[in-house]
Structures are given as structure tokens and as C-alpha cells.
N, CA, C and O atoms as a GROMACS GRO file, in nm:
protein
  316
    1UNK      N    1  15.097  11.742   5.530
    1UNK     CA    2  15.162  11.825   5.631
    1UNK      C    3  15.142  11.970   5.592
    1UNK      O    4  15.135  12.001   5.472
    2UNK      N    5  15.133  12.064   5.690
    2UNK     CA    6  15.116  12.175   5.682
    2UNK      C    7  15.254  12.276   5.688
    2UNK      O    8  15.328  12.263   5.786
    3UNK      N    9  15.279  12.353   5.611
    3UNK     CA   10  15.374  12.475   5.644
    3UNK      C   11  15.332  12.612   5.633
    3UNK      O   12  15.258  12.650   5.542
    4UNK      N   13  15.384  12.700   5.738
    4UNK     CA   14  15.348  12.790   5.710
    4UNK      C   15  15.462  12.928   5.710
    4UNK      O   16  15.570  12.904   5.764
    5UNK      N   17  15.449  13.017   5.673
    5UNK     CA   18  15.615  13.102   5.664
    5UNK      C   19  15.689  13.176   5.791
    5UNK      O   20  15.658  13.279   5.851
    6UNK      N   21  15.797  13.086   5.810
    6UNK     CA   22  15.894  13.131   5.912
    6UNK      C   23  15.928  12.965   5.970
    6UNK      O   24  16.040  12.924   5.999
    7UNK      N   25  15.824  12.899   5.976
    7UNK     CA   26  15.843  12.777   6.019
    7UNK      C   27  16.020  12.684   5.969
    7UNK      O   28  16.075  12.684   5.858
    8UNK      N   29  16.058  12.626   6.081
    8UNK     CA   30  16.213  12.576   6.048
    8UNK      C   31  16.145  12.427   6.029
    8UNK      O   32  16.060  12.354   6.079
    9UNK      N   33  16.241  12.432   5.921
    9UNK     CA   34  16.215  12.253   5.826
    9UNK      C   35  16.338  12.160   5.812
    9UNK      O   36  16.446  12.220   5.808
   10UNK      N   37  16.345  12.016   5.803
   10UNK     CA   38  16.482  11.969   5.822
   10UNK      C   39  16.420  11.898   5.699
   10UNK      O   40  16.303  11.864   5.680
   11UNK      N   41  16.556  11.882   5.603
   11UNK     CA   42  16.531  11.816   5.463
   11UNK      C   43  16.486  11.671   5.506
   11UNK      O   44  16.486  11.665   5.629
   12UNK      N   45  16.448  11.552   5.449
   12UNK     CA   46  16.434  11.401   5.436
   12UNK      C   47  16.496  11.391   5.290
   12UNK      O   48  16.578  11.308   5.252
   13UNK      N   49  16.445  11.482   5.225
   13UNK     CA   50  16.492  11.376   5.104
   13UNK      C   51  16.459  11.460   4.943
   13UNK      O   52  16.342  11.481   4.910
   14UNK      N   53  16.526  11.484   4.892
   14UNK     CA   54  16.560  11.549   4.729
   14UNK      C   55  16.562  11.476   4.628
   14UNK      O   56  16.677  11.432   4.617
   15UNK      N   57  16.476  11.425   4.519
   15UNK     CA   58  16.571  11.369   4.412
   15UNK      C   59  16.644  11.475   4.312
   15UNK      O   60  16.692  11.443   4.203
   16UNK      N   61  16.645  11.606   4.367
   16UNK     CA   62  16.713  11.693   4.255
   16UNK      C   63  16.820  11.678   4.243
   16UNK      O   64  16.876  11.756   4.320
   17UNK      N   65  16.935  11.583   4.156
   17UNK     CA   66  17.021  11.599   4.109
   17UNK      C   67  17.164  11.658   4.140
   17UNK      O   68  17.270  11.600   4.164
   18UNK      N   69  17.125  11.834   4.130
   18UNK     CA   70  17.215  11.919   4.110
   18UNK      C   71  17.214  12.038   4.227
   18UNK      O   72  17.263  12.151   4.219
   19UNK      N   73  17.140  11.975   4.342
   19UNK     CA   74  17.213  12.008   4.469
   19UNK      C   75  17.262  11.989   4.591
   19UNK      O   76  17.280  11.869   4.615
   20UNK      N   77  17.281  12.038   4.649
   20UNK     CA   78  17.421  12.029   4.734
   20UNK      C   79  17.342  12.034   4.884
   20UNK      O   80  17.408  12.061   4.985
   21UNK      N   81  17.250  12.017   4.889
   21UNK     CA   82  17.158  11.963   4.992
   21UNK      C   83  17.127  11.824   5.006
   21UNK      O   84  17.095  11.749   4.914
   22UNK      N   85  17.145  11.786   5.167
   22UNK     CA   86  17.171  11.707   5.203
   22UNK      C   87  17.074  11.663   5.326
   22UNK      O   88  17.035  11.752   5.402
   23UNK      N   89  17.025  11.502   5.351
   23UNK     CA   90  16.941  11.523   5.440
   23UNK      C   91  16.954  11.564   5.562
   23UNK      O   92  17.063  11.555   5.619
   24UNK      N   93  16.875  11.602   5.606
   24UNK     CA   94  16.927  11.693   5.774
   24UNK      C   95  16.953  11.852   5.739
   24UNK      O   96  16.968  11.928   5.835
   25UNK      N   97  16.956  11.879   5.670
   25UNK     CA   98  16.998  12.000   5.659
   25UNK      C   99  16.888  12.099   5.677
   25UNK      O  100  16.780  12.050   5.641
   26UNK      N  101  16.876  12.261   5.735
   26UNK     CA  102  16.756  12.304   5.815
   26UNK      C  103  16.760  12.422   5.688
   26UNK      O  104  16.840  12.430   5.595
   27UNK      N  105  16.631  12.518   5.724
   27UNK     CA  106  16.595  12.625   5.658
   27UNK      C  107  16.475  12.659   5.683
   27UNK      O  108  16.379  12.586   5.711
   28UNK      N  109  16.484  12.837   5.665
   28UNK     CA  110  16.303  12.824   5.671
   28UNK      C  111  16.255  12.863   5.546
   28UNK      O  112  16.313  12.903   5.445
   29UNK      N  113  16.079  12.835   5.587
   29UNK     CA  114  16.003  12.863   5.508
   29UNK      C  115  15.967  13.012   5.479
   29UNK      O  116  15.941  13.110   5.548
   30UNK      N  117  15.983  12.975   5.295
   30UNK     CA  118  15.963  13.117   5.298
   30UNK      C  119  15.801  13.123   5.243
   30UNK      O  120  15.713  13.188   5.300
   31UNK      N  121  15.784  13.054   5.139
   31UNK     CA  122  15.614  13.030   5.115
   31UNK      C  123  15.565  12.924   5.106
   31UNK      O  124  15.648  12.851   5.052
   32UNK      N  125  15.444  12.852   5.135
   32UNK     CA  126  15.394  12.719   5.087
   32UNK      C  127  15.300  12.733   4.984
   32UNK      O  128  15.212  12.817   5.001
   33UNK      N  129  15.300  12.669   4.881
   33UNK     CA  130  15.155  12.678   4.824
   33UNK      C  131  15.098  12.532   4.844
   33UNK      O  132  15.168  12.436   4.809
   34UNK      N  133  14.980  12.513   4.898
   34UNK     CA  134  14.911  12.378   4.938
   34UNK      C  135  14.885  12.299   4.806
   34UNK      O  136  14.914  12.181   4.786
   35UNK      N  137  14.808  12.409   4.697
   35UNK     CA  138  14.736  12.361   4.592
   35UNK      C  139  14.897  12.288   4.534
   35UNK      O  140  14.915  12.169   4.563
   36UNK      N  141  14.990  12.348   4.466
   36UNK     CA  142  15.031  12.289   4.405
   36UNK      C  143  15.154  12.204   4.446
   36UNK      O  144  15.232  12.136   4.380
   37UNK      N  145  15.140  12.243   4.623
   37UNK     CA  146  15.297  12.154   4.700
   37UNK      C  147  15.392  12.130   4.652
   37UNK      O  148  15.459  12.031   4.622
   38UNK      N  149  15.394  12.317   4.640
   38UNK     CA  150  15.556  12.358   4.678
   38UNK      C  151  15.595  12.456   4.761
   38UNK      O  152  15.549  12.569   4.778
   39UNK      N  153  15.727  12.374   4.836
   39UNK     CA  154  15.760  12.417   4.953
   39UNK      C  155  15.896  12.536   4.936
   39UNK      O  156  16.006  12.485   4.952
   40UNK      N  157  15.895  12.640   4.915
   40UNK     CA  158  16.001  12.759   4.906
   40UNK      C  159  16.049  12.804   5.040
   40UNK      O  160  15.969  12.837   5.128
   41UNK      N  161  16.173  12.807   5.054
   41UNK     CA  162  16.246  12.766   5.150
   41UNK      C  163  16.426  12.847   5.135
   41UNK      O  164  16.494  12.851   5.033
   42UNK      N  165  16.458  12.899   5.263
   42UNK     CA  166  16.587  12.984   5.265
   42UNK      C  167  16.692  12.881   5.331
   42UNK      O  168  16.732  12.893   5.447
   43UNK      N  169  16.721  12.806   5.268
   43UNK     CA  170  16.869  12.740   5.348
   43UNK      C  171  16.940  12.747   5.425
   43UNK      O  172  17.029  12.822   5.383
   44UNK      N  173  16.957  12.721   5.504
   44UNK     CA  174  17.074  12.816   5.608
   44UNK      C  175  17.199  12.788   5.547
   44UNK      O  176  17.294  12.860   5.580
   45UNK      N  177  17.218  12.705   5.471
   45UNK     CA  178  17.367  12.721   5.374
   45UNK      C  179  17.352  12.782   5.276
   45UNK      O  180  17.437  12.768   5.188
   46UNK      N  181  17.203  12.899   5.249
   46UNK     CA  182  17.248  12.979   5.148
   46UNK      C  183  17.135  12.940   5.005
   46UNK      O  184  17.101  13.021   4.919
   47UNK      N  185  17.106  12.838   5.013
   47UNK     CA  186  17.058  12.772   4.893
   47UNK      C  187  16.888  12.819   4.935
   47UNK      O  188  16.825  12.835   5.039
   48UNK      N  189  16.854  12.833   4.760
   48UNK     CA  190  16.684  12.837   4.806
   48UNK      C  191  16.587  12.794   4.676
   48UNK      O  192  16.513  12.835   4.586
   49UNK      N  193  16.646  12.682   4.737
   49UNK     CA  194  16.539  12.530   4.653
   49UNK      C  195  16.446  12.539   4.708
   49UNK      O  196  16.431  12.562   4.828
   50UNK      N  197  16.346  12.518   4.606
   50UNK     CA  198  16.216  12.477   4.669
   50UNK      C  199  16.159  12.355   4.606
   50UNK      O  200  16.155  12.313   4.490
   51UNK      N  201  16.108  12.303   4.750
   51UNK     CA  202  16.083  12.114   4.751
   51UNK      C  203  15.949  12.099   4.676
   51UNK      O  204  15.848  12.161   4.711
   52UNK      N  205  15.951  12.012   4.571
   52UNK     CA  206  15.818  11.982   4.494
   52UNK      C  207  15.752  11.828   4.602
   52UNK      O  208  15.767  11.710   4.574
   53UNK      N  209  15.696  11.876   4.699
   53UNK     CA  210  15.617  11.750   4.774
   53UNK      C  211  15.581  11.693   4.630
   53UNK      O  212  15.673  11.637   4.571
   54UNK      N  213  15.485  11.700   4.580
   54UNK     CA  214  15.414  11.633   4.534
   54UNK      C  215  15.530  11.527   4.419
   54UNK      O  216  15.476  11.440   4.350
   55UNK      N  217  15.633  11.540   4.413
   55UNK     CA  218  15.697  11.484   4.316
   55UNK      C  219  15.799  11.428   4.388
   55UNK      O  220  15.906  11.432   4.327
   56UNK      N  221  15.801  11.380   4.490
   56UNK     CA  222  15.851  11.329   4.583
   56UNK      C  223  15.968  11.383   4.680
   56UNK      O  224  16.014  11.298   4.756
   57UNK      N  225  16.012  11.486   4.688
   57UNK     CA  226  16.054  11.614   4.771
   57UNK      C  227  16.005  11.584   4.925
   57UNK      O  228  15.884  11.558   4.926
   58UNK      N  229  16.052  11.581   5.026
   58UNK     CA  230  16.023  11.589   5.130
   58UNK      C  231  16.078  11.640   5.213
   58UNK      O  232  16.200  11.624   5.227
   59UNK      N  233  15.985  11.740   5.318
   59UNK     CA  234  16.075  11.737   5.460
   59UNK      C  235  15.964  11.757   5.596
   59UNK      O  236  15.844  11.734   5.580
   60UNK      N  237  16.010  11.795   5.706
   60UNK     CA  238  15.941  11.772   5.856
   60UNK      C  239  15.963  11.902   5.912
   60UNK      O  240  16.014  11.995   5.851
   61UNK      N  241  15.917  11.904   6.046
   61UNK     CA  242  15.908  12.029   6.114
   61UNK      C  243  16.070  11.989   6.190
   61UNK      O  244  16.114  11.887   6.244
   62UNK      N  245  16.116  12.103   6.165
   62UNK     CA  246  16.275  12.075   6.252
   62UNK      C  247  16.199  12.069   6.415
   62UNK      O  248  16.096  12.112   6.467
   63UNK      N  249  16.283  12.012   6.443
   63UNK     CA  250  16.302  12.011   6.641
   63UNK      C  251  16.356  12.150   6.678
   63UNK      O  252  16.449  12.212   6.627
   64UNK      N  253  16.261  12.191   6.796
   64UNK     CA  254  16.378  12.353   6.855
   64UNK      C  255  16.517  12.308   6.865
   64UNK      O  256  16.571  12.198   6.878
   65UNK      N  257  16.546  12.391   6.857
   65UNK     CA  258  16.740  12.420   6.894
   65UNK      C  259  16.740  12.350   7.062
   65UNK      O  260  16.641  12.368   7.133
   66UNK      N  261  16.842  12.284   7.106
   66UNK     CA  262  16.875  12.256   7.204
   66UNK      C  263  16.935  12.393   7.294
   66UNK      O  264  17.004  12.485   7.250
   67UNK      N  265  16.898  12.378   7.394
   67UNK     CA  266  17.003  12.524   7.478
   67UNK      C  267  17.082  12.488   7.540
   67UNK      O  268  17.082  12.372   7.584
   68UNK      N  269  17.163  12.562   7.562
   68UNK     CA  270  17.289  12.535   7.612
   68UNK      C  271  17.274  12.554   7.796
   68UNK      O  272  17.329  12.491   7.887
   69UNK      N  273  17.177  12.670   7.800
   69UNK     CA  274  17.168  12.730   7.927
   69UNK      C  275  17.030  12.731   7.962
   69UNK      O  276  16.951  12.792   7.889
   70UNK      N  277  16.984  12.663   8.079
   70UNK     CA  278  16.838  12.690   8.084
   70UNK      C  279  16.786  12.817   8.077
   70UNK      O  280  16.864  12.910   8.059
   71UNK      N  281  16.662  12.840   8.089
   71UNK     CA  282  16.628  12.982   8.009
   71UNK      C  283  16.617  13.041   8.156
   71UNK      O  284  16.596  13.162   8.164
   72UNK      N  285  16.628  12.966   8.274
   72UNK     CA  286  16.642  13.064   8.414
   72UNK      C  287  16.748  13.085   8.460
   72UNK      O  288  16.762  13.130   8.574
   73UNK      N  289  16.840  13.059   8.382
   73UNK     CA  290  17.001  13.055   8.449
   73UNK      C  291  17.043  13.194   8.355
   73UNK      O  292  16.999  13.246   8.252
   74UNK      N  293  17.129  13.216   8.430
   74UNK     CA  294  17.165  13.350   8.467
   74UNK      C  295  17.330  13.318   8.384
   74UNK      O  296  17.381  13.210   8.414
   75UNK      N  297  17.395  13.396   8.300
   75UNK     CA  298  17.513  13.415   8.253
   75UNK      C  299  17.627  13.404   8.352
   75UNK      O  300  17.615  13.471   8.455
   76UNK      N  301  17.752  13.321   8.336
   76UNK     CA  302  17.835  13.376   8.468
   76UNK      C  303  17.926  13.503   8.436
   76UNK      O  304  17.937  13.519   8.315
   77UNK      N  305  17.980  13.579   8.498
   77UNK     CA  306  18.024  13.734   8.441
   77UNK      C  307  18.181  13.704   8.458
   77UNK      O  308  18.255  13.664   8.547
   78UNK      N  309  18.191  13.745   8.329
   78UNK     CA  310  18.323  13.766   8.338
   78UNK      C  311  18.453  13.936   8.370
   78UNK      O  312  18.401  14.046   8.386
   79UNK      N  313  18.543  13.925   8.371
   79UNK     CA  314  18.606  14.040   8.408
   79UNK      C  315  18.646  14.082   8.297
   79UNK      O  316  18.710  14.187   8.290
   0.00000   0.00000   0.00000
């Protein structure tokens, strides 16, 4: 799999131990290196682990954000 920086990632899976990341959890990318697959990454809870693919670390391309409002609908105004 490819990453590249800015891209949003959803965890699968950590064997690190000693954090507090959990699967599902999103962040972006901050660098990839291909050669040695590792994935450096800004948490959105703050944390910035970076996933060793190659040592069994994994994650996927997050899904866009759902919207709330279609993108042609118009705000209703309030007073």
C-alpha cells in the first residue's frame, strides 16, 4: 500500500504494547518511507506513533468524513 503526506489513515492493528491506540482510530500522515515501511503519523488524539508495516503494524486509507449537509444545501439562518 501506498502513503503519501496528508493522507487520513484508520489504525487495523499495533502490537506496540505501550499505546493507547486503538483500532479505528484516524490520523494523518506525516511521512512514509517505502524502503524501510515506516508509516509517521499525527493522531488526532495527539499521539505520534509511527507504524512499523513491515513488523506487522498496520493500517488503510480512512473513508471521507460523512456530511451532514449536502454540499448544495444551503445553511438554514438563524436570528
Amino acid at each position: 500500500m501506498n502513503f503519501a503526506k496528508g493522507d487520513r489513515i484508520e489504525l487495523v492493528h499495533t502490537s506496540d504494547p505501550h499505546t493507547r491506540l486503538e483500532p479505528g482510530d484516524l490520523g494523518t500522515v506525516r511521512r512514509y518511507d517505502p524502503l524501510l515501511q515506516h508509516l509517521y503519523i499525527d493522531w488526532d488524539n495527539g499521539s505520534r506513533l509511527a507504524l512499523l508495516l513491515d513488523a506487522g503494524d498496520c493500517a488503510c486509507h480512512a473513508p471521507p468524513p460523512k456530511r451532514l449537509w449536502p454540499a448544495s444545501a444551503s445553511f438554514p439562518r438563524t436570528r
